[in-house]
N, C-alpha and C positions, 0 to 999 in steps of 0.2 A: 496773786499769780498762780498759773497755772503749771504741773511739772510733767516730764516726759521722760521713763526712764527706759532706757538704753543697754546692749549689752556696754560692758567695759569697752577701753583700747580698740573699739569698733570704728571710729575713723573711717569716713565716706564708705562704708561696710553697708551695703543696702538691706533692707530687712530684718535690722537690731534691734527694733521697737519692740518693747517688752511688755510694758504696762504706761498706764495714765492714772493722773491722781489732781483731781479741780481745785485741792488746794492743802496748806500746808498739813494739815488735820487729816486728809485721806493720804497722803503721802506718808504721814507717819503712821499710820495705821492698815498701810501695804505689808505684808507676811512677804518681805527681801532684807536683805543682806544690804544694805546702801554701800557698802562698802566693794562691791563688785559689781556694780552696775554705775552707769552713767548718768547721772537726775541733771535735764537742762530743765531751765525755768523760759517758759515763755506765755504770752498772752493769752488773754481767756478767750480773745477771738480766735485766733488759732487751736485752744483746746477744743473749742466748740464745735467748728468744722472736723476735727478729727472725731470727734464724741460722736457725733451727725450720720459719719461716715463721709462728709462733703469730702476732703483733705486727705490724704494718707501721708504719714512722719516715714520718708524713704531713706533717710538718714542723718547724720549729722558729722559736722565739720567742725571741732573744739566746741562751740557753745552754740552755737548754731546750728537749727532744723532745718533741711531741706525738704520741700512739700511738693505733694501733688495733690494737683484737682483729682478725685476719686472717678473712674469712669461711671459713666452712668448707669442706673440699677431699672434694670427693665427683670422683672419678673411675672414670664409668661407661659402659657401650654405651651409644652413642646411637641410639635408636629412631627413626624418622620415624613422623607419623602415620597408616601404615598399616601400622605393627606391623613393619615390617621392619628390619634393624642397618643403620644406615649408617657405622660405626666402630665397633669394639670398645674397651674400656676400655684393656685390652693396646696397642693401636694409638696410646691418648691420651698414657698413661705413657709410650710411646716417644718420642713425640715431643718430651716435658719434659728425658727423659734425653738424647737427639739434642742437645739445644739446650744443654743443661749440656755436654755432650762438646764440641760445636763452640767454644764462651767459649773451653773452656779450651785446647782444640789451636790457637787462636789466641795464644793465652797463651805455651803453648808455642813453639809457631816464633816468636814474636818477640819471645822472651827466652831464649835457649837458655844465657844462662850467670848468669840470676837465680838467688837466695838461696835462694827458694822454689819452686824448678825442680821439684825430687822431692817434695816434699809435692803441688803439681797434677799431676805425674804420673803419681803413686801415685793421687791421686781417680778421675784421666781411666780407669787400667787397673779401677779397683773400679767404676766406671760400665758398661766396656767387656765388665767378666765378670758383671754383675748381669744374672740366670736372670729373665727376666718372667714366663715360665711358673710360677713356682714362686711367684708373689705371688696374693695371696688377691683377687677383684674382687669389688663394687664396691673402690677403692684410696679410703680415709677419711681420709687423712694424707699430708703435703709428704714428698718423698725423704727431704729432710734426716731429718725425723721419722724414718721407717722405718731408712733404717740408723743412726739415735740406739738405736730399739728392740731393732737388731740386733745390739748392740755394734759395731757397723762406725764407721771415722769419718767425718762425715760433716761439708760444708763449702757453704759458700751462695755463688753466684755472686755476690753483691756480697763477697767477698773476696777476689777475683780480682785480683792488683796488676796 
């Protein structure tokens, strides 16, 4: 089983989604307080599309997630209206992967003797050698996605302990 944790007493509270955890061993090895948070258990098809970014967890009702299909990820140059680039898609993509890198190197220094040390370290270095050059633009799909399709592994910042 897969779990999803929640602010507390959040009740149909949209946007309570705090972290994710694939199974009971990364759950217990999340840096929370279980005691003021919400943990629903629900299916790994469900984690997966939320891991994906397919899905977004918009809330919950007692044990129960309420989901949405994720809109779709178009990541492309952006044009201003007189036809010229004002950022390139290459530029957009950096900046998602920037911001996964930075989570987790905070992650890193301050946990330097957690469980799960080298599994984020290993993501932070696959982040750190990911070629952008070498990815096809417009980008149609979350990271995760992409190195799903790459056989890479590939890991969602809400499971970030």
């Amino acid at each position: 089983m897969a779990y999803f944790i929640f602010t507390n007493n959040s009740d149909n509270i949209e946007g309570t989604l705090y972290r994710i955890a694939e199974n009971q061993s990364d759950l217990d090895n999340l840096n929370i307080d279980k005691s003021i948070y919400k943990v629903i258990e629900d299916s790994q098809l469900n984690f997966e599309d939320v891991k994906c970014g397919l899905k977004i967890a918009i809330k919950y009702n007692n044990n129960t997630i309420v989901y949405e299909n994720a809109p779709a990820i178009l990541i492309k140059d952006k044009i201003n209206k007189n036809g010229i680039m004002i950022r390139s898609a290459k530029e957009e993509l950096n900046d998602i992967v920037s911001s996964y890198k930075e989570q987790i190197k905070q992650f890193i220094k301050n946990n330097p003797n957690h469980l799960l040390l080298n599994r984020w370290n290993n993501y932070y270095n696959q982040l750190n050698s990911l070629n952008l050059d070498n990815i096809t633009y417009p980008f149609t799909k979350t990271l995760e996605q992409y190195f799903k399709d790459q056989n890479q592994t590939y890991l969602n910042p809400l499971q970030i302990p």
